[in-house]
C-alpha positions as protocol buffer text, in pm:
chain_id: "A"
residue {
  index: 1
  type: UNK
  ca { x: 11335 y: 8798 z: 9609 }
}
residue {
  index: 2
  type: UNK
  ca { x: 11614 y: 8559 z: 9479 }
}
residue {
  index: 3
  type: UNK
  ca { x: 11434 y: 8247 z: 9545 }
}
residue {
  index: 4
  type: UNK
  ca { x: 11068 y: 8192 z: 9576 }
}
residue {
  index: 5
  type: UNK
  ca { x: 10907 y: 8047 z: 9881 }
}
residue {
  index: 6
  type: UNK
  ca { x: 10751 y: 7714 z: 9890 }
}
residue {
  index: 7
  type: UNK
  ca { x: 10329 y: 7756 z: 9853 }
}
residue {
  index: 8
  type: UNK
  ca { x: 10231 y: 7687 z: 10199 }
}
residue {
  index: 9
  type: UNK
  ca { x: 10525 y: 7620 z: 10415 }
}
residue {
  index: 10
  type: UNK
  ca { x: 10565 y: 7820 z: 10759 }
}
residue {
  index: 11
  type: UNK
  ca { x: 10714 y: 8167 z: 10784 }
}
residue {
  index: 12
  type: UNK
  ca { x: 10872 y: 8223 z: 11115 }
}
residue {
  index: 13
  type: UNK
  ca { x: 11099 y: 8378 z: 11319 }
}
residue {
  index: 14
  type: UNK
  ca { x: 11407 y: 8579 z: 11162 }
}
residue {
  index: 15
  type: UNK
  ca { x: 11300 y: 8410 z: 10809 }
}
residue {
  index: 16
  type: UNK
  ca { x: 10983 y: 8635 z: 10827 }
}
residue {
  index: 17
  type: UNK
  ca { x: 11122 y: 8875 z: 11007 }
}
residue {
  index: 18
  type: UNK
  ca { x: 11341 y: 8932 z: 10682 }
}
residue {
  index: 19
  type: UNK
  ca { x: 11047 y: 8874 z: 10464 }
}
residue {
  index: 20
  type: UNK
  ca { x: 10868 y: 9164 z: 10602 }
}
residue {
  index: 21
  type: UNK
  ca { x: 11152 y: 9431 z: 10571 }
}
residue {
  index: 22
  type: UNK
  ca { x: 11199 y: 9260 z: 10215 }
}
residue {
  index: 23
  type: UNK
  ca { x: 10829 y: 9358 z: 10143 }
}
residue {
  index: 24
  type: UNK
  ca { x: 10795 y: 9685 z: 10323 }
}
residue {
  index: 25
  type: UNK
  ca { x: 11076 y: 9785 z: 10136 }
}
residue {
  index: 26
  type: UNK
  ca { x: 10987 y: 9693 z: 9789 }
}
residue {
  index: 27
  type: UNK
  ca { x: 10577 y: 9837 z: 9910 }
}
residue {
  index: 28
  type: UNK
  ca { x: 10697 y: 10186 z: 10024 }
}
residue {
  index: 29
  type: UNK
  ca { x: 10906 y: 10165 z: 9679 }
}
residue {
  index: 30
  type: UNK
  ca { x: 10557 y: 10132 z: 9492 }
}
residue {
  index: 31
  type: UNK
  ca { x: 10523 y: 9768 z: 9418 }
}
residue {
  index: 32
  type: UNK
  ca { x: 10157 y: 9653 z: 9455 }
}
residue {
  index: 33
  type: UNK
  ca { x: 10034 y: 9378 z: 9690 }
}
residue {
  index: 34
  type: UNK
  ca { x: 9959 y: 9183 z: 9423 }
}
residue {
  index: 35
  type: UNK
  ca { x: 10281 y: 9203 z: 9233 }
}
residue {
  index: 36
  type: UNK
  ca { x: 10429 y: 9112 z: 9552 }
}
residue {
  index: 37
  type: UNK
  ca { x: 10239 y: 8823 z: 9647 }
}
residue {
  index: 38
  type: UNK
  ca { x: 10300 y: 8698 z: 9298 }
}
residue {
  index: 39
  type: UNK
  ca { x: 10656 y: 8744 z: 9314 }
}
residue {
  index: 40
  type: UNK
  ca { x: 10703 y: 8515 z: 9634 }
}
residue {
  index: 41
  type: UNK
  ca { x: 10463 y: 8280 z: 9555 }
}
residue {
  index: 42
  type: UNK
  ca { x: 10254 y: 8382 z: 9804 }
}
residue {
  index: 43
  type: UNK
  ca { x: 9861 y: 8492 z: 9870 }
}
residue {
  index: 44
  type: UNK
  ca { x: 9733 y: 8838 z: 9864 }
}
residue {
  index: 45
  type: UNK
  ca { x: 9586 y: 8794 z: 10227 }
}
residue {
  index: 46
  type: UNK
  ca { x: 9968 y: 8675 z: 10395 }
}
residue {
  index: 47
  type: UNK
  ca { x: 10184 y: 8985 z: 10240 }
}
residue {
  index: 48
  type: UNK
  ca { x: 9888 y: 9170 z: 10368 }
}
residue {
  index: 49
  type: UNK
  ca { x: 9917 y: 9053 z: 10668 }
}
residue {
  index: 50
  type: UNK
  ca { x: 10304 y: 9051 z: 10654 }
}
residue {
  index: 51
  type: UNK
  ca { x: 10266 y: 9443 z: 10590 }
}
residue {
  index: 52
  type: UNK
  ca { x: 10047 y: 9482 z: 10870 }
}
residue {
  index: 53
  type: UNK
  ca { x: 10307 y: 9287 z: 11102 }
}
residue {
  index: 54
  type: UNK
  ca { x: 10566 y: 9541 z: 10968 }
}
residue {
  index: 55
  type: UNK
  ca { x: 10393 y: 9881 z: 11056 }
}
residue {
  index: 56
  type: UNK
  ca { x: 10354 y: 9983 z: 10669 }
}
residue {
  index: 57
  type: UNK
  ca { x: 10062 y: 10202 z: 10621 }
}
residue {
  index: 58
  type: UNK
  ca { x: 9900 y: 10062 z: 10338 }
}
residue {
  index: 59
  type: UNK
  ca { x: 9789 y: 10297 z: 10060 }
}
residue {
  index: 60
  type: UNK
  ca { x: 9446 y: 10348 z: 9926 }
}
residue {
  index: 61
  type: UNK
  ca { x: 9328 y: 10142 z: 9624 }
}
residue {
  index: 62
  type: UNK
  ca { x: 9335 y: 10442 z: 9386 }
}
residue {
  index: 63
  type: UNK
  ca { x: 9157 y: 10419 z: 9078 }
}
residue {
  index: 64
  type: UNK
  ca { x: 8888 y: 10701 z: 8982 }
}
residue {
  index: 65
  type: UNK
  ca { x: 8715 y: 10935 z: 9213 }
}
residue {
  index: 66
  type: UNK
  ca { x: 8360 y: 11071 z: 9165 }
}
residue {
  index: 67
  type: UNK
  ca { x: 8351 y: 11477 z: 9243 }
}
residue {
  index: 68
  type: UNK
  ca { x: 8026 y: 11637 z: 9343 }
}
């Protein structure tokens, strides 16, 4: 993302359209959510969201399994 977005302002129409494939893209590449949100300068909850809006299918949250 070549320039961050303002905290707060309104993402809409082709803008977030764009924003979406932008993060779906860099997602299905293996960025986190997190490392995303803090790379535009937005919250956890609206790439969430944004990912949602863009048909990704989110991975699990990984980390260690218990086996029986």
């Amino acid at each position: 993302m070549s320039d961050q977005l303002r905290k707060g302002t309104r993402v809409s129409g082709a803008s977030r359209a764009d924003l979406a494939a932008e993060l779906k893209s860099r997602y299905d590449g293996g960025e986190s959510i997190r490392s995303l949100a803090a790379a535009t300068g937005r919250s956890y909850g609206f790439v969430h969201r944004l990912l949602g809006e863009a048909g990704v299918e989110l991975r699990g949250r990984g980390g260690a399994t218990r086996k029986a």
